[in-house]
GUDO-570118 format. One record per residue (C-alpha): chain; y, z, x; residue number from 1. Coordinates in Angstrom, 3 decimals. Example, Ala and Ser with C-alpha at 12.3 -4.5 7.8 and 13.67 -1.06 7.14 Angstrom:
unit|yy|zz|xx|pos
A|-4.500|7.800|12.300|1
A|-1.060|7.140|13.670|2
END
This chain:
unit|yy|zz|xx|pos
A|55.775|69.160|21.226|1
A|57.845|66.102|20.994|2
A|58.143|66.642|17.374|3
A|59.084|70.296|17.034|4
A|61.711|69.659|19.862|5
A|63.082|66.684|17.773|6
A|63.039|69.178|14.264|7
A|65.067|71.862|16.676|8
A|67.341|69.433|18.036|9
A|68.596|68.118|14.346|10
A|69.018|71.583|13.886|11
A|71.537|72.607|16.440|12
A|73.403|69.116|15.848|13
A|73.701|70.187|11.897|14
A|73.997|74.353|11.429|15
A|75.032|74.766|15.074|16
A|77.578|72.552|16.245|17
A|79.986|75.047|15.905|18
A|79.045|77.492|17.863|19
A|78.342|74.886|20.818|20
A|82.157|73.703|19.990|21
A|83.326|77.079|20.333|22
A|82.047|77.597|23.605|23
A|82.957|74.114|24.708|24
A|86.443|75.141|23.242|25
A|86.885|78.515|25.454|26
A|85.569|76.730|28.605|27
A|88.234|74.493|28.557|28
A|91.098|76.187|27.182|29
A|89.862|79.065|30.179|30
A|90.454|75.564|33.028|31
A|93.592|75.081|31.883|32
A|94.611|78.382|32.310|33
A|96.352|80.259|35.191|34
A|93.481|82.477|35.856|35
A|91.107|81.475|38.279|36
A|88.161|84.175|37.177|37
A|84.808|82.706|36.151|38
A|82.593|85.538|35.558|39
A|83.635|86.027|31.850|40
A|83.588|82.348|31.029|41
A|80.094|81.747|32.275|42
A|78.816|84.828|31.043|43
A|80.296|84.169|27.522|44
A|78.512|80.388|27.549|45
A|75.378|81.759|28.833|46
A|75.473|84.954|26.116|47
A|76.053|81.963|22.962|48
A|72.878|79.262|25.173|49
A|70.358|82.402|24.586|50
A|70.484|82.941|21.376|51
A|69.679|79.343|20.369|52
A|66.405|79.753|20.205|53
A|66.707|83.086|17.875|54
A|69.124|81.278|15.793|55
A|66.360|78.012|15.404|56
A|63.464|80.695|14.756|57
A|65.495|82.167|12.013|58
A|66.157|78.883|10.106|59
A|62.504|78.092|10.294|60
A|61.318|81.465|8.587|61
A|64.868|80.789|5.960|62
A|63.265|77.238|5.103|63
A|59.456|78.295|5.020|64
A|58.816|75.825|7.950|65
A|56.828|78.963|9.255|66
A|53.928|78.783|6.304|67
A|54.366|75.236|6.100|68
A|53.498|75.104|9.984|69
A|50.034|76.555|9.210|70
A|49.480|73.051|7.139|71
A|49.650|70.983|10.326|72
A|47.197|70.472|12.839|73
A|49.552|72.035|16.070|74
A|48.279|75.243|17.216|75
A|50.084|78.999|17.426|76
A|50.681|78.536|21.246|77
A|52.226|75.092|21.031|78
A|54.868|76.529|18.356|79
A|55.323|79.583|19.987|80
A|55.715|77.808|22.884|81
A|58.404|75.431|22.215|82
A|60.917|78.138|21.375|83
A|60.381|79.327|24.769|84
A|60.660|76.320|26.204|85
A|64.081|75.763|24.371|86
A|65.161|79.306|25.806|87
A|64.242|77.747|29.459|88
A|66.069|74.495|28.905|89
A|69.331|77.309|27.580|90
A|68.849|78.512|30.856|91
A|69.129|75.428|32.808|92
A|71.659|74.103|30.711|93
A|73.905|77.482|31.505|94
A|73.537|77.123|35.562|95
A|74.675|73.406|35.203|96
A|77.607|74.419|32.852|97
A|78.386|77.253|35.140|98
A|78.315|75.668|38.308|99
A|80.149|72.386|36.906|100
A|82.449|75.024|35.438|101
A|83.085|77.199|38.783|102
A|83.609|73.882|40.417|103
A|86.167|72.908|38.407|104
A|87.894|76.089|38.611|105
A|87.583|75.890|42.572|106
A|89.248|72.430|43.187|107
A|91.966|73.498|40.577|108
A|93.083|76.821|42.381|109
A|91.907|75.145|45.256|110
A|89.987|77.788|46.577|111
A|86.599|78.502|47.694|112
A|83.668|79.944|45.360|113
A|82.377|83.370|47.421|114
A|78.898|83.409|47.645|115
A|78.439|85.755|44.872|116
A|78.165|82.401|42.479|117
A|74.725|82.413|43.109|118
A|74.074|85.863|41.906|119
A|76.414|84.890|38.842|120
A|74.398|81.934|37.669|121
A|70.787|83.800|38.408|122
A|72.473|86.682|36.376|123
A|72.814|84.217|33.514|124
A|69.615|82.847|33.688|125
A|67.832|86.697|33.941|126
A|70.123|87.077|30.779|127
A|69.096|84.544|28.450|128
A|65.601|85.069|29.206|129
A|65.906|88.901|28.432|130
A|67.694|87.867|24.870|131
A|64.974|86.057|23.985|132
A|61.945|87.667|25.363|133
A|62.951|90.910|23.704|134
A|64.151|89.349|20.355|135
A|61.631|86.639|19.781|136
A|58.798|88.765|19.492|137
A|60.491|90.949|17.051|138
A|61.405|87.780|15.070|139
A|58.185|86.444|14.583|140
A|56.541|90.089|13.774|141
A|59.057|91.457|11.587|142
A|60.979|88.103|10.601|143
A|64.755|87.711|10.723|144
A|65.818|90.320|8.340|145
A|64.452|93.477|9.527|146
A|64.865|92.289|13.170|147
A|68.644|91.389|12.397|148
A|70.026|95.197|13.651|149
A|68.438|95.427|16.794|150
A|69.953|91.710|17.422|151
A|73.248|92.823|16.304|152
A|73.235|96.137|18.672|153
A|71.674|93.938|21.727|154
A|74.951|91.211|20.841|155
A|77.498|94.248|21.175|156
A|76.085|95.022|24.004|157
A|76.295|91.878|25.635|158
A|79.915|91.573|24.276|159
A|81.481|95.192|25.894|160
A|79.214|93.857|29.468|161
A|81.468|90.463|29.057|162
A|84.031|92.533|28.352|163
A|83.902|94.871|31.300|164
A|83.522|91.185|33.517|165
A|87.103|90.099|32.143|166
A|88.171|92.904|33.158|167
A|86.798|93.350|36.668|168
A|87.629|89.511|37.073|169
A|91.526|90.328|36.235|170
A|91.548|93.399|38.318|171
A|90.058|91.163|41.550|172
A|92.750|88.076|40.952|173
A|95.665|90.786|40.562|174
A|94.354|92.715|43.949|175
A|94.074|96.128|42.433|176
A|90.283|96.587|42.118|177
A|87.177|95.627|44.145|178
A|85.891|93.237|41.462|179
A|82.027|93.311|40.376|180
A|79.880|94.408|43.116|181
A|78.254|91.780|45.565|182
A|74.266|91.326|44.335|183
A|71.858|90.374|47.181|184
A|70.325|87.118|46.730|185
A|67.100|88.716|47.785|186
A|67.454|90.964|45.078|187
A|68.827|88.156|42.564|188
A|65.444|86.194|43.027|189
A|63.313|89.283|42.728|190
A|64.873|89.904|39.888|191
A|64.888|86.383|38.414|192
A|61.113|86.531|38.964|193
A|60.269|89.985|37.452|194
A|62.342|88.096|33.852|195
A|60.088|85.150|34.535|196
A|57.077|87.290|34.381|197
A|58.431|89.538|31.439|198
A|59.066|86.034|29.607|199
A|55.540|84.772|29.838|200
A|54.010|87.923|28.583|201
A|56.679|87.801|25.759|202
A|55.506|84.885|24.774|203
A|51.316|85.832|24.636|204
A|52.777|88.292|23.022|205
A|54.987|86.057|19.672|206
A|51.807|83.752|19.209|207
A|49.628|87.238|18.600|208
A|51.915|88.126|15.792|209
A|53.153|84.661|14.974|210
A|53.078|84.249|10.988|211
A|53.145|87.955|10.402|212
A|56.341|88.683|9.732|213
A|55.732|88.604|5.688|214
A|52.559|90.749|5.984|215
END
């Protein structure tokens, strides 16, 4: 496991460091702005975290790791399973940047977070999960290629949901809307736990088809 989290990580430092700079890039040009919204920043980090592990499983069907995998004595599960791990650490990794991020925000306006922040960062969480539960499946059945249209319709779909947040986040600063309605934490958590569940059985799911995207 140590190994194929090792291979992943020299991945993202060499064919994705851009895409980590760009969010890095609108997270801090967004502090330094006069706006004191959140929901569109966080959303937009937590949107680019969860698809990480769809990028990583496309470069290892690109460079044959995939049938070069079947070589080495590491089982279907463990494989399988690191991806999904990765898509788990995405998610932790996007309620640290997100709170460090709302904090930030809050002592520069120097106002108080409402207690819909909590909601916000399960929201993220629930939504990288969903990326990858749905896409990595498809991935390892079909492979990158054929898979590469429903990813591009789920993206747009993420995008005009980000894009409806910027714009109920402007409409709460300027006073003249109601802003994104309040979600229960009971609800968040149930929630959160029904993706958890989903997630697992995505995963039994990618090791039964793992390595048949070619056939």
């Amino acid at each position: 496991m140590k190994g194929l989290l090792l291979k992943d990580w020299y991945q993202v430092r060499t064919s994705m460091k851009a895409m980590c700079l760009t969010v890095a890039f609108v997270l801090v040009i967004w502090v330094f702005s006069t706006s004191n919204a959140y929901v569109f920043p966080v959303s937009y980090a937590a949107v680019f975290l969860g698809i990480l592990p769809i990028n990583l499983l496309a470069y290892d069907h690109a460079s044959g790791w995939t049938e070069y995998s079947f070589a080495l004595p590491l089982s279907k599960e463990l494989q399988v399973a690191e991806k999904y791990l990765i898509g788990l650490f995405c998610a932790a990794a996007a309620v640290v940047i997100g709170g460090l991020f709302i904090t930030v925000i809050s002592l520069r306006t120097g106002t108080t977070p409402d207690k819909d922040v909590l909601s916000l960062l399960a929201g993220s969480v629930c939504a990288i999960l969903l990326i990858n539960g749905i896409m990595l499946p498809l991935y390892y059945r079909f492979g990158a290629e054929k898979a590469r249209m429903l990813y591009m319709l789920m993206f747009a779909g993420m995008g005009a949901a980000l894009g409806g947040g910027a714009v109920m986040d402007e409409l709460q600063q300027n006073g003249t809307g109601s802003g994104p309605l309040p979600v229960p934490l009971w609800l968040a958590a149930v929630l959160l736990l029904a993706v958890l569940v989903l997630y697992a059985l995505s995963w039994r799911l990618s090791v039964q088809w793992y390595g048949k995207y070619k056939k």
